[in-house]
PDB file of N, H, CA, C and O in Angstrom:
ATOM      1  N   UNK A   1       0.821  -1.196   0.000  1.00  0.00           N
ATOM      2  CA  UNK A   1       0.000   0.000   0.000  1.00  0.00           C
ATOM      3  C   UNK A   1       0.870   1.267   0.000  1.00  0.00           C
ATOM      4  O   UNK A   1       0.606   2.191  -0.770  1.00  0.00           O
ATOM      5  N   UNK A   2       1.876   1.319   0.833  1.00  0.00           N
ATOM      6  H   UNK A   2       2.090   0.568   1.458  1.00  0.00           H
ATOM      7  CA  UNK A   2       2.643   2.926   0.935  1.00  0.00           C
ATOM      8  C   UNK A   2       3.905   2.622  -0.331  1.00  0.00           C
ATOM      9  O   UNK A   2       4.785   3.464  -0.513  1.00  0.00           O
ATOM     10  N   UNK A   3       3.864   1.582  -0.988  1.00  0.00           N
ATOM     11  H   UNK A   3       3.150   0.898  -0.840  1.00  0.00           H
ATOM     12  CA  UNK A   3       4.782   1.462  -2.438  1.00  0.00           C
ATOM     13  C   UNK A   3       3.926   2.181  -3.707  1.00  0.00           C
ATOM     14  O   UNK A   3       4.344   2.712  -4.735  1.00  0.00           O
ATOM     15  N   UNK A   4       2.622   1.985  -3.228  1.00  0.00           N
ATOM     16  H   UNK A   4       2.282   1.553  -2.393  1.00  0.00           H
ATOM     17  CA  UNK A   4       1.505   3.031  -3.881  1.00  0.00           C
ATOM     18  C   UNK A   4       1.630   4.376  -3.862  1.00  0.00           C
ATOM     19  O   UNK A   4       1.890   5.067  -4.847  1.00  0.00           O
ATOM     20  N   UNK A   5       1.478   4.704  -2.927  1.00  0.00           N
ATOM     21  H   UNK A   5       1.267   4.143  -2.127  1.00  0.00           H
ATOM     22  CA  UNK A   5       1.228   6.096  -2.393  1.00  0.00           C
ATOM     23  C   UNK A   5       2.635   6.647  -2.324  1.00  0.00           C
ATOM     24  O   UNK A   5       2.822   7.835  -2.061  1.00  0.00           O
ATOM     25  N   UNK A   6       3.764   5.689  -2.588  1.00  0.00           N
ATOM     26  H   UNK A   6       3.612   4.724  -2.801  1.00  0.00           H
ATOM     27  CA  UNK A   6       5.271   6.455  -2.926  1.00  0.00           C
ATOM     28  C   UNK A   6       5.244   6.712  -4.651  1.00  0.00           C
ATOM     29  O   UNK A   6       5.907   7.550  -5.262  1.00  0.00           O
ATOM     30  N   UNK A   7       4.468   5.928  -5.104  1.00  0.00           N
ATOM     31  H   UNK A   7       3.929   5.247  -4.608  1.00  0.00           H
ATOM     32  CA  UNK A   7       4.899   5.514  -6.927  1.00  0.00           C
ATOM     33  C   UNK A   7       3.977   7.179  -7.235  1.00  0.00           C
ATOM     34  O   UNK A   7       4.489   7.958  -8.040  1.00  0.00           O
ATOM     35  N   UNK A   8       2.837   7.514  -6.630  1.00  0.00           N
ATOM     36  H   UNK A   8       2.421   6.882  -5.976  1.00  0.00           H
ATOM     37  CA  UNK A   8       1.961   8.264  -6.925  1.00  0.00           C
ATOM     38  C   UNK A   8       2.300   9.562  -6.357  1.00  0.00           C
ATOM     39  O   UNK A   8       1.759  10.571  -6.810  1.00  0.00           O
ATOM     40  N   UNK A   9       3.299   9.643  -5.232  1.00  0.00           N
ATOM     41  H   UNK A   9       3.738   8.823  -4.864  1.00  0.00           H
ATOM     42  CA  UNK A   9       3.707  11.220  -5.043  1.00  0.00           C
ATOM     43  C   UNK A   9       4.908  11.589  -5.946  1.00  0.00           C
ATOM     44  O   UNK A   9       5.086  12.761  -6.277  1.00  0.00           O
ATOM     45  N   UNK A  10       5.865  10.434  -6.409  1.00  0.00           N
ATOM     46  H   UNK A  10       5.720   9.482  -6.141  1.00  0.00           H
ATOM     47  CA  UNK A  10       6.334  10.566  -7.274  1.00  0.00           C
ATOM     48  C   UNK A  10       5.961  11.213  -8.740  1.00  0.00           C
ATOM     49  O   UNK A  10       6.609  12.119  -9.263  1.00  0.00           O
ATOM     50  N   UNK A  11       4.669  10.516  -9.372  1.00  0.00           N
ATOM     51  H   UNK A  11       4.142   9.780  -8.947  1.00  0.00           H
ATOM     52  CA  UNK A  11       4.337  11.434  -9.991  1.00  0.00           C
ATOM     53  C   UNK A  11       3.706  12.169 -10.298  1.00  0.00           C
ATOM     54  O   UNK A  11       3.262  12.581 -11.369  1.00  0.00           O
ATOM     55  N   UNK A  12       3.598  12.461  -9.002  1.00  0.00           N
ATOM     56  H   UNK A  12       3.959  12.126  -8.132  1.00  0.00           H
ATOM     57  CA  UNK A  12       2.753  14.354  -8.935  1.00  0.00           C
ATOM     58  C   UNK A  12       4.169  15.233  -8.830  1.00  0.00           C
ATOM     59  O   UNK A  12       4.176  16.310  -9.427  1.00  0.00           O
ATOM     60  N   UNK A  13       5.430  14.809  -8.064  1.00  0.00           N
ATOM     61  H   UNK A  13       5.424  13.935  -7.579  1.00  0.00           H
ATOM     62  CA  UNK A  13       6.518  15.520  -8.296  1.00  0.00           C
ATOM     63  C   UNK A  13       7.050  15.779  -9.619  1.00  0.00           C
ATOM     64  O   UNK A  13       7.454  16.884  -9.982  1.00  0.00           O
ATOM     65  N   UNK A  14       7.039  14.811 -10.274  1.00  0.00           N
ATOM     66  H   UNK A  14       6.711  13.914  -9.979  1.00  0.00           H
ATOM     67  CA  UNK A  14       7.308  15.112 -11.987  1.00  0.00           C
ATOM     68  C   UNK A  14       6.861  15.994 -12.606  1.00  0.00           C
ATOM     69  O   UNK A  14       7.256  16.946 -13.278  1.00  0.00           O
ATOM     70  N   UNK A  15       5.453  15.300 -12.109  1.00  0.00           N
ATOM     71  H   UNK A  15       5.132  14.526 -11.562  1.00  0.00           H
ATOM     72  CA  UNK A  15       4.382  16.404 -13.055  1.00  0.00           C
ATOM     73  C   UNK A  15       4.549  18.248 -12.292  1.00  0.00           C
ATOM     74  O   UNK A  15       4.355  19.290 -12.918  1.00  0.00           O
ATOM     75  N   UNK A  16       4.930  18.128 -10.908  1.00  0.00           N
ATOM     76  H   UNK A  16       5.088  17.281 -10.399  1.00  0.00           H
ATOM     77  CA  UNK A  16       4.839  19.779 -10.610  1.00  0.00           C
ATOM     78  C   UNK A  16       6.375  20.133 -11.638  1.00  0.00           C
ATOM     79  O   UNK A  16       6.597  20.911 -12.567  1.00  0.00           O
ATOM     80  N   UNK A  17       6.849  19.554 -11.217  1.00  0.00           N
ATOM     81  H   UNK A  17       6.669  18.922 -10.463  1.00  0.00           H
ATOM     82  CA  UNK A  17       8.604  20.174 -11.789  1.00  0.00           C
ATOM     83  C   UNK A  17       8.310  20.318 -13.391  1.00  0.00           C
ATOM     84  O   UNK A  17       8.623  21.367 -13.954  1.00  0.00           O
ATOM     85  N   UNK A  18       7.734  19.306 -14.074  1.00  0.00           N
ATOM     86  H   UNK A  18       7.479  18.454 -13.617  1.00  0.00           H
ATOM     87  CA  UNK A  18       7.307  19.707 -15.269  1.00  0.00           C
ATOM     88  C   UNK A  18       6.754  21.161 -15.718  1.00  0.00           C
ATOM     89  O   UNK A  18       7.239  21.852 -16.614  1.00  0.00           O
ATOM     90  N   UNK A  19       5.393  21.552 -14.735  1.00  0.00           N
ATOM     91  H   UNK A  19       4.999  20.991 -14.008  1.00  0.00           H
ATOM     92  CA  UNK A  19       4.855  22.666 -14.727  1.00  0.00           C
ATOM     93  C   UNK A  19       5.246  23.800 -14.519  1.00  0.00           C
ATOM     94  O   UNK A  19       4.786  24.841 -14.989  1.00  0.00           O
ATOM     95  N   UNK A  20       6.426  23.616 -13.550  1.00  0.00           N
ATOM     96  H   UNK A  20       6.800  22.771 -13.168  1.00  0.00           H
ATOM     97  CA  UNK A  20       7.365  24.780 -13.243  1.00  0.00           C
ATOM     98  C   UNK A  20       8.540  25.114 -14.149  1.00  0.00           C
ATOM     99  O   UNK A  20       9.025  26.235 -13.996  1.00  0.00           O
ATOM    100  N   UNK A  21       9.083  24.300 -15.086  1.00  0.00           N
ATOM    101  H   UNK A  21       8.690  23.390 -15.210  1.00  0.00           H
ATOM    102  CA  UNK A  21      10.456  24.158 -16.434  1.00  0.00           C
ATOM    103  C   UNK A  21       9.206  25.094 -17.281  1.00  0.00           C
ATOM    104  O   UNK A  21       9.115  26.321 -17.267  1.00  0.00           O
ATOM    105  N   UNK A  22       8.324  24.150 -17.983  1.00  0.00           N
ATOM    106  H   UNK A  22       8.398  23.153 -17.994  1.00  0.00           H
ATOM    107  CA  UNK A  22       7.701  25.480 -18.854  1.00  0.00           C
ATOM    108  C   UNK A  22       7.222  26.663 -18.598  1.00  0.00           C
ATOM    109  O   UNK A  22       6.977  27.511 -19.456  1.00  0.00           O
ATOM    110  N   UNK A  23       7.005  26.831 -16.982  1.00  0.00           N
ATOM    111  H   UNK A  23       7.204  26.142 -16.284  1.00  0.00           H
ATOM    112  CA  UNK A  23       6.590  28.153 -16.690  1.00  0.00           C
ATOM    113  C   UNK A  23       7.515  28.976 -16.711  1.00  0.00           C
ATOM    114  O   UNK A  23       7.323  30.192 -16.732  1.00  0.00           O
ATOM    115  N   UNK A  24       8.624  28.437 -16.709  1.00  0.00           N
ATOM    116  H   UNK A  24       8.780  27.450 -16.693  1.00  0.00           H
ATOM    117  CA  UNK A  24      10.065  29.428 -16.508  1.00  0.00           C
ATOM    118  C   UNK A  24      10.377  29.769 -17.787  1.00  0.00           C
ATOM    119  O   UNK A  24      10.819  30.875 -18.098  1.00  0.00           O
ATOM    120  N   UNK A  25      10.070  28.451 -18.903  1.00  0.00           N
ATOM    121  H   UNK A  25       9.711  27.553 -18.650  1.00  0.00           H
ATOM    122  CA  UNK A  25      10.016  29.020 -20.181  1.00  0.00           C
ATOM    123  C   UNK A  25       9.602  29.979 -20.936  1.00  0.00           C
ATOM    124  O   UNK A  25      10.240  30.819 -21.572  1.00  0.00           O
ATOM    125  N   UNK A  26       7.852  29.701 -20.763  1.00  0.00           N
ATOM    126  H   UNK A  26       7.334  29.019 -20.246  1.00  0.00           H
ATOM    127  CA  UNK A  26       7.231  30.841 -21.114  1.00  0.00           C
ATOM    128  C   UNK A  26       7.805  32.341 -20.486  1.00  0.00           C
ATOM    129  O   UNK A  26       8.125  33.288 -21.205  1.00  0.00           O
ATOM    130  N   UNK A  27       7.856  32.339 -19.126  1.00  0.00           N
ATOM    131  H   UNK A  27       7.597  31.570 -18.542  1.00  0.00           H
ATOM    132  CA  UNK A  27       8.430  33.982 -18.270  1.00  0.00           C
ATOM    133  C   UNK A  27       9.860  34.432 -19.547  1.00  0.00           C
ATOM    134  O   UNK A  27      10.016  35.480 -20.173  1.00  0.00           O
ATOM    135  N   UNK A  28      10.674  33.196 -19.547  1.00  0.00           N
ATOM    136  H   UNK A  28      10.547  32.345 -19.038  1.00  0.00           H
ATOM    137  CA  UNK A  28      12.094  33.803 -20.157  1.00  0.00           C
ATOM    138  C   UNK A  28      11.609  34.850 -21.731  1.00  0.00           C
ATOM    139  O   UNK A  28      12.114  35.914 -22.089  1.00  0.00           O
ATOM    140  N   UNK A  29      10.450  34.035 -22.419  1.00  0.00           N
ATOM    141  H   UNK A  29      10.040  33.170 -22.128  1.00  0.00           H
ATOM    142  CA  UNK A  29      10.138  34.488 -23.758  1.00  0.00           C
ATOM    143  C   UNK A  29       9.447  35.860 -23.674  1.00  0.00           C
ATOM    144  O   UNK A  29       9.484  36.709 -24.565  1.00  0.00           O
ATOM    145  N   UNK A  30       8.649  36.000 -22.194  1.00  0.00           N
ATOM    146  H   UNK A  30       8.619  35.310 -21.471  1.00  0.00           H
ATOM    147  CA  UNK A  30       8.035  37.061 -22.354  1.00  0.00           C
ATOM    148  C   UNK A  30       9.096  38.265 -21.832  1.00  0.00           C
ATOM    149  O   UNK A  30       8.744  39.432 -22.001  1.00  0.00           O
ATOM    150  N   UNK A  31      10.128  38.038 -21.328  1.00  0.00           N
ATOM    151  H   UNK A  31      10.414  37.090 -21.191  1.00  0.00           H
ATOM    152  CA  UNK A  31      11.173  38.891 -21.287  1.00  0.00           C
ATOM    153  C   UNK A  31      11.592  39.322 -19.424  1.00  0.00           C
ATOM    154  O   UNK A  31      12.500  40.086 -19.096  1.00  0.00           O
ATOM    155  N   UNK A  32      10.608  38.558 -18.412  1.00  0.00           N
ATOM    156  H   UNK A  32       9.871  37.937 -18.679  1.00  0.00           H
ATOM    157  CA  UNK A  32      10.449  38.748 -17.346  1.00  0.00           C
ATOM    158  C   UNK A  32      12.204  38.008 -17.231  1.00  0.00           C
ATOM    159  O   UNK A  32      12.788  37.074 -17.779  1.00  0.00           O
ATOM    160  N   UNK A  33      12.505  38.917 -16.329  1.00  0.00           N
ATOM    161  H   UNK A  33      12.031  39.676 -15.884  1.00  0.00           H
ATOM    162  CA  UNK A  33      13.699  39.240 -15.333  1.00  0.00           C
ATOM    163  C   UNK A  33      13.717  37.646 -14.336  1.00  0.00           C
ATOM    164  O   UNK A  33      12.665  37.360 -13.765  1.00  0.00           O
ATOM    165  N   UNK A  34      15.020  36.618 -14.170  1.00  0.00           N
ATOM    166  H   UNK A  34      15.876  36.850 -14.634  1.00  0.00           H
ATOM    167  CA  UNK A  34      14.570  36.236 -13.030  1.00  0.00           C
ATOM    168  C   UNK A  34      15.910  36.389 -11.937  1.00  0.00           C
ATOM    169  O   UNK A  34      17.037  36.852 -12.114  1.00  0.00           O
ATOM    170  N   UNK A  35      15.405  35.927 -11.019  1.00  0.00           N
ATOM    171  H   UNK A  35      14.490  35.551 -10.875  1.00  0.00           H
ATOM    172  CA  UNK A  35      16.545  36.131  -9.724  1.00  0.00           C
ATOM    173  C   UNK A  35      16.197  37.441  -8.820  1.00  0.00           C
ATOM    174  O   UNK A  35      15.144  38.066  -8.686  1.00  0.00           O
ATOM    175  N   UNK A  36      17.732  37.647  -8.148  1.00  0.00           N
ATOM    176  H   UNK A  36      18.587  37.140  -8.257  1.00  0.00           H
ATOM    177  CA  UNK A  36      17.786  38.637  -7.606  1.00  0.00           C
ATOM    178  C   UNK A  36      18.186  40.007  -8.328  1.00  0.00           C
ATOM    179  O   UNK A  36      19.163  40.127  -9.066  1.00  0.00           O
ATOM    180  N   UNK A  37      17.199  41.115  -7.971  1.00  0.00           N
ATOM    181  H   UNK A  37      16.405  41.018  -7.371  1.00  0.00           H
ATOM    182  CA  UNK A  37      17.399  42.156  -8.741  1.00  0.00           C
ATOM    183  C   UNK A  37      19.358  42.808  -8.256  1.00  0.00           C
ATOM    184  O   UNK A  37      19.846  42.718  -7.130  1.00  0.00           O
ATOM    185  N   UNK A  38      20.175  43.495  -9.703  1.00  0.00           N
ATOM    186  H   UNK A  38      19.778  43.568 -10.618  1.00  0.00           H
ATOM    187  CA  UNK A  38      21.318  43.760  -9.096  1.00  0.00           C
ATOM    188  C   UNK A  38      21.493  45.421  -8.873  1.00  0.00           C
ATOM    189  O   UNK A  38      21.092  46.410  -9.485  1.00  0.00           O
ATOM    190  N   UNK A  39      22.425  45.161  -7.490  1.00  0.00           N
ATOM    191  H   UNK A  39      22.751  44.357  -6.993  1.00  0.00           H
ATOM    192  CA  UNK A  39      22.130  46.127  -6.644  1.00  0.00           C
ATOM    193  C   UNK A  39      23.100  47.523  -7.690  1.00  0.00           C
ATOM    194  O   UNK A  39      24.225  47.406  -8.176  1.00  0.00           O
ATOM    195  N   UNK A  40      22.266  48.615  -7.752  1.00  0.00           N
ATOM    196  H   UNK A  40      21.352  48.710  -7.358  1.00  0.00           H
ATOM    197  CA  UNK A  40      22.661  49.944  -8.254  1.00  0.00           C
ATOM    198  C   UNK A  40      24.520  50.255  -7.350  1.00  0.00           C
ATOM    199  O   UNK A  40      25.149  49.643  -6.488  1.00  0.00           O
ATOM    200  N   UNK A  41      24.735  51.327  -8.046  1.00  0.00           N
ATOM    201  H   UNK A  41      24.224  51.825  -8.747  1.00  0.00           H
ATOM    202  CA  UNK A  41      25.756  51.783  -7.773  1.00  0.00           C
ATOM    203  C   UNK A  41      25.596  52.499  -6.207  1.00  0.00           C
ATOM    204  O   UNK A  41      26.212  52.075  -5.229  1.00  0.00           O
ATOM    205  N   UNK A  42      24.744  53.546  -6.173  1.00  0.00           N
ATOM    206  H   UNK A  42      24.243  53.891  -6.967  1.00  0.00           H
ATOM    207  CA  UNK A  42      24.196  54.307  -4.992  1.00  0.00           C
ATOM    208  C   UNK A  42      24.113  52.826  -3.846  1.00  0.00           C
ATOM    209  O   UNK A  42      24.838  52.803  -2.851  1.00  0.00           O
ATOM    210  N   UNK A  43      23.298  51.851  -4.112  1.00  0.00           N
ATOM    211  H   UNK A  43      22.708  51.871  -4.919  1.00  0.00           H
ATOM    212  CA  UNK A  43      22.774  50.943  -3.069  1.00  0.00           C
ATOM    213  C   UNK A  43      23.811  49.937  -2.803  1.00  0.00           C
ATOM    214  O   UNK A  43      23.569  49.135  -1.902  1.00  0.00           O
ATOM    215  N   UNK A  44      25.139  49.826  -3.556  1.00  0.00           N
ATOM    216  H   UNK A  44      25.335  50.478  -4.288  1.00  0.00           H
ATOM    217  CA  UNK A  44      26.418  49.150  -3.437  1.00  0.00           C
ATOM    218  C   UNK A  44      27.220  50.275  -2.475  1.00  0.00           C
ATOM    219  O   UNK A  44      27.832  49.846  -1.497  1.00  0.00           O
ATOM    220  N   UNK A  45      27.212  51.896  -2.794  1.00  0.00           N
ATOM    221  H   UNK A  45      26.714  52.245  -3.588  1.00  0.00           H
ATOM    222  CA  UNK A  45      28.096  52.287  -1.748  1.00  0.00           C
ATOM    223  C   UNK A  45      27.577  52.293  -0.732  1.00  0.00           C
ATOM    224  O   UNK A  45      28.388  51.934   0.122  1.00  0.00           O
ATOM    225  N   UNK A  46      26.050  52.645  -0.067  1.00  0.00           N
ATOM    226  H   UNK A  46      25.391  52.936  -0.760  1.00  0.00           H
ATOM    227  CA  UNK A  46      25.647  52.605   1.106  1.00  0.00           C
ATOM    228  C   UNK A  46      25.819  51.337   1.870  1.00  0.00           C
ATOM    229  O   UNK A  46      26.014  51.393   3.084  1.00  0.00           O
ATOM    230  N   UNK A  47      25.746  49.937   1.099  1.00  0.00           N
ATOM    231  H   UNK A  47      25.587  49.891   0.113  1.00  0.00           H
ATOM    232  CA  UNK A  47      25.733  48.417   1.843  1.00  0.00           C
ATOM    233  C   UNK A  47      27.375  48.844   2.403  1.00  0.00           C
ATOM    234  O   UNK A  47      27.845  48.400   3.451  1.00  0.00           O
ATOM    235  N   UNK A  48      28.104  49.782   1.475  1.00  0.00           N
ATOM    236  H   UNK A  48      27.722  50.142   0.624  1.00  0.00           H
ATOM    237  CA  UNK A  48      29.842  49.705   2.415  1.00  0.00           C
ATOM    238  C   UNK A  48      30.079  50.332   3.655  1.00  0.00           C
ATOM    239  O   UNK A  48      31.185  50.246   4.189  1.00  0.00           O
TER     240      UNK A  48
END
């Protein structure tokens, strides 16, 4: 029974990670930015 319910969260994990690769795809095409935004010149001397 829980060799079941391992085979089957398995592939709901596939399937999310799947959903999340093309979503990153589509974002890259529409030109959306990803990560951390990089820090300005002004906001690099104040972090010193």
């Amino acid at each position: 029974m829980l060799t079941i319910f391992a085979g089957i969260a398995q592939f709901e994990r596939k399937i999310m990670l799947q959903r999340c690769n093309e979503g990153r795809i589509i974002a890259i095409y529409k030109g959306v930015k990803m990560g951390r935004p990089r820090t300005g010149g002004t906001q690099l001397e104040y972090a010193l």
